[in-house]
N, C-alpha and C positions, 0 to 999 in steps of 0.2 A: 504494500500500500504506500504511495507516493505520501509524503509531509503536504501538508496544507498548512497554509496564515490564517491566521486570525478572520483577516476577509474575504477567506472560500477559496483563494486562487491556490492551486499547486505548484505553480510558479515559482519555485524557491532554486535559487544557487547558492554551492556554497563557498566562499571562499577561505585559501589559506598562502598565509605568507610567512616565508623567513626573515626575521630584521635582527637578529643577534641584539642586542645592545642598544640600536638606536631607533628606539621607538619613544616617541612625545606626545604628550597629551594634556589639556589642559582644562580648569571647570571653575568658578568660581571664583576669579583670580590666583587661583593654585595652578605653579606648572613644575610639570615632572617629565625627569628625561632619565631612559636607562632599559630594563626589561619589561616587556610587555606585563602589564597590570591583570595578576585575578583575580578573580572575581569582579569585573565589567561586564562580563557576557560575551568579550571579544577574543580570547585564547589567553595566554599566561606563558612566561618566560620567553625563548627565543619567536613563539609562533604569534601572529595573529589567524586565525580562524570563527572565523560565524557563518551565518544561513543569512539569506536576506531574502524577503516579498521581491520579483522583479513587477508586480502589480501595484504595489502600494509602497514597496520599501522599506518597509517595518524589519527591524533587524529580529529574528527569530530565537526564544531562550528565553529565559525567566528571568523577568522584572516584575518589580521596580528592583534595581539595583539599593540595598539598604545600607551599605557602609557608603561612608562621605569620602571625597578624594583623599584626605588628610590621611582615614583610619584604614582606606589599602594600601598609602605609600607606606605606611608605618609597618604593613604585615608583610611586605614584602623584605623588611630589614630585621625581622624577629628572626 
């Protein structure tokens, strides 16, 4: 059975990328540079990887994302 979105379409690709170390991101006036962030919904350490609607564009995975930028840049130095 193909994935569906939220708004019916099946429509979903998924992507994935390699960025070692230089992946940036920023929310809030917080900016951060280094390994990709987990727990965003977008993949964690060297990879970015998600699904995305090519219908609506809704990035696919569970939100609402509930830690604040501050408390995953933190988790990622524990």
């Amino acid at each position: 059975m193909e994935p569906k979105c939220k708004c019916g379409s099946n429509r979903i690709m998924a992507v994935s990328a390699k960025c070692s170390d230089m992946f940036s991101c920023s929310q809030g006036g917080r900016e951060y540079q280094g390994y990709v962030l987990s727990g965003i919904g977008i993949g964690g350490g060297d990879f970015v990887e998600f699904k995305f609607c090519l219908e609506c564009g809704q990035i696919q995975g569970e939100f609402p994302v509930e830690e604040s930028m501050a408390e995953l840049i933190e988790c990622q130095y524990e």
